[in-house]
N, C-alpha and C positions, 0 to 999 in steps of 0.2 A: 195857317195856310191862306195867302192869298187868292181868290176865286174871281176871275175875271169874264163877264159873261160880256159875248159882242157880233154883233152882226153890221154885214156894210151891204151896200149896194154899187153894182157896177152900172157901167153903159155897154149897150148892145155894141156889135162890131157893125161901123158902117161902109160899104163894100157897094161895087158894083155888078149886078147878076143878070143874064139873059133871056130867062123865066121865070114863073113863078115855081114850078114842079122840081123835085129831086137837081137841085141845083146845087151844086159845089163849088165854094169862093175860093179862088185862087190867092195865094198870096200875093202877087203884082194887081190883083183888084178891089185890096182893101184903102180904106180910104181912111179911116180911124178906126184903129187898134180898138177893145175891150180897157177900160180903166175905173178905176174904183171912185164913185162919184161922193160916196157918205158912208159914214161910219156911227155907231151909238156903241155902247161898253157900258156897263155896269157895274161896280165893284160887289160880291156879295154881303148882305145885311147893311150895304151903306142906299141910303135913299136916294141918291144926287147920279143923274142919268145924265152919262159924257156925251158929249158929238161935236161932230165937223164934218164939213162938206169942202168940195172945190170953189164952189159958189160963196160962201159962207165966209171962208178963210183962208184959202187962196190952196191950190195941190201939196206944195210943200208943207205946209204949217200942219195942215190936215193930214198925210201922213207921218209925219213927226210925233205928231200927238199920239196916234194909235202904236206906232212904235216906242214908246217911253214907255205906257204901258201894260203893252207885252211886256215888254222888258222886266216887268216889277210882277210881273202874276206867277204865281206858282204853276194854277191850274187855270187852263181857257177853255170856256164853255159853250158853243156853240150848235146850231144845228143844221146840219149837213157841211162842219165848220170844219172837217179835216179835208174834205175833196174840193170843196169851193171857196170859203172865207178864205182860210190861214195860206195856200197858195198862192189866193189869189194879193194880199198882203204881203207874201213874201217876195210875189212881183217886185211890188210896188216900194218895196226895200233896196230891195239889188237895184233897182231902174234908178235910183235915186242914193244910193252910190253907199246904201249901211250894208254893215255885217248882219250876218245871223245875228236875231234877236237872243236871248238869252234861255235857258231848256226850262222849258214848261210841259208841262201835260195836257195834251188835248183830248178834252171830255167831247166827244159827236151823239148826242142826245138820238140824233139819226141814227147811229148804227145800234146805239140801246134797243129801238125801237125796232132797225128791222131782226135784231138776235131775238129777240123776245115777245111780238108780237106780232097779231096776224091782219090786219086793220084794212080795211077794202080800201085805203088810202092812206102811205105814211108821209105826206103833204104835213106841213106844221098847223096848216089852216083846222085840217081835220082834224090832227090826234089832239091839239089843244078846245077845239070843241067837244071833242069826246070826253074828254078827261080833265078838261080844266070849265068847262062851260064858257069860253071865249074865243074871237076870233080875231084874224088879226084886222087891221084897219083897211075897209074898202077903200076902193080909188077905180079912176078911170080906166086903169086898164096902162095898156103901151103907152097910151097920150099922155100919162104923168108925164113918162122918163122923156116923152118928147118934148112936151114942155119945158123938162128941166133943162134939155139939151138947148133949146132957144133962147133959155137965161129967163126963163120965165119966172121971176119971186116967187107969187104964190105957188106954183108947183111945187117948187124947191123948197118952200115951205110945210106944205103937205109930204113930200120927198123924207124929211127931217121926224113929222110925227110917225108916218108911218115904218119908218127906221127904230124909232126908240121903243115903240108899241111891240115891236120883235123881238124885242132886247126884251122888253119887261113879260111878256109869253115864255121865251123859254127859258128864263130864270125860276118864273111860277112853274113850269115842266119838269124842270132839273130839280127844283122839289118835289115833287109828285114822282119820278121818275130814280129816287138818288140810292134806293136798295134795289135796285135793279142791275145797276150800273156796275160790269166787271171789272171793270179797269181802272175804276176812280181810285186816286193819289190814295194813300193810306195814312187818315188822318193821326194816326198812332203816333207815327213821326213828327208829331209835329205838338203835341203834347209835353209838357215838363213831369207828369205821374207818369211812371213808366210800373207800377205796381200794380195798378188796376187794370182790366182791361176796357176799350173804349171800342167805339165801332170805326172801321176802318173809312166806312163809307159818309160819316154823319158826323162823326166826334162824338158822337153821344157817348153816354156813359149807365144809358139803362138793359144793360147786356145779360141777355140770363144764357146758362148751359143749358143745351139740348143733349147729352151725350157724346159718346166715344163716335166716329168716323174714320173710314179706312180709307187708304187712297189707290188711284188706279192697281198699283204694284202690288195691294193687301200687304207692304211689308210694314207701314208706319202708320199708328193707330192716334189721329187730332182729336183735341177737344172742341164738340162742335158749340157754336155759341149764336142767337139769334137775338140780335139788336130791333127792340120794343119800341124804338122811334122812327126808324126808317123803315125795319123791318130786315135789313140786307143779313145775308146768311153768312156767318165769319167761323174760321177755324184759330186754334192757339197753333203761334208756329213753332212751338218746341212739342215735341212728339212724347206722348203715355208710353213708358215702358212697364210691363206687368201689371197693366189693370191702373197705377196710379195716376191720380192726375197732378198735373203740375198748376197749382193756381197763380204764378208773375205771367201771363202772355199778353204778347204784342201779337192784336188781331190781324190776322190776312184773309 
């Protein structure tokens, strides 16, 4: 399973407005669209942290790049990467004349996080200090992205670390966080021992039985199984009839 963790940065929308209070831009007062300014991506278990910018390598080259890929990831992993990154990507796709990238699974660490927990802030800044004891890379504030808007190097520089330092937080998250995760790809598939069972969510293979499990309906009785590395809670998808159990299962 390829695992592609990735975070970009866009630009604000620059527009023209009459207050400063409860104002609403019109579209005949926008002046420059929102566009994706940097990218970072990480392959999982590889150490080598990708990026490109507009600044760096010019718009096209830079999305290109983050389109290739996508294109080769099985699973994309991001955070708040199903409502904002991969959208806003897929803009920047169509704008620049590609097809749909190729079907991948998007893992949103975000949404793990608001199913699952109660956290007086589910900000990435936060839940990774809570939970990872780091935070992401300070900066100025707005005046980065303004800097980088003026073509300013060093911003754009700082723009670049504080991009990849994202990247490298919620990949450390996505571990911390990968039994938790209802949706993740099922590593099962993606194994050549189809005898054993492995954990759906991890690949591991230190899976013990917890017992029989009933499903909403009470009609079909799983074998429950709790994988000792991640932790994530797996069922056998062929169903006990009369008390036996079936030991070949492909975890779900």
């Amino acid at each position: 399973m390829r695992i592609l963790t990735l975070d970009i940065e866009t630009s604000p929308i620059k527009g023209f407005v009459w207050g400063l209070w409860q104002q609403n831009l019109m579209l005949d007062r926008i002046i420059d669209p929102t566009r994706m300014l940097s990218w970072s991506a990480k392959w999982y278990d590889d150490d080598e942290v990708l990026w490109a910018s507009e600044f760096h390598h010019g718009r096209e080259s830079m999305v290109l790049e983050i389109y290739d890929l996508v294109n080769q990831a099985d699973v994309v992993v991001g955070y708040n990467s199903k409502k904002f990154d991969m959208k806003h990507l897929n803009r920047e796709f169509i704008e620049l004349g590609l097809t749909p990238p190729t079907t991948y699974k998007d893992v949103d660490l975000l949404l793990t996080v608001k199913k699952n927990f109660a956290f007086p802030s589910n900000k990435l800044d936060y839940v990774a200090g809570v939970l990872l004891g780091r935070h992401k890379l300070s900066h100025a504030g707005f005046q980065l992205w303004k800097d980088c808007l003026e073509g300013k190097k060093a911003a754009w520089d700082q723009m670049i670390d504080y991009n990849i330092e994202d990247v490298l937080i919620t990949e450390e998250l996505y571990d911390k966080l990968k039994g938790w995760i209802s949706n993740h790809p099922n590593w099962g598939l993606y194994v050549e021992d189809q005898e054993n069972p492995v954990c759906r969510n991890c690949g591991g293979n230190h899976v013990v039985s917890k017992g029989g499990e009933y499903t909403d309906t009470n009609v079909f009785r799983y074998q429950r199984y709790k994988c000792m590395d991640c932790g994530a809670n797996l069922r056998g998808r062929q169903s006990i009839k009369g008390g036996r159990k079936l030991s070949k299962q492909v975890l779900i």
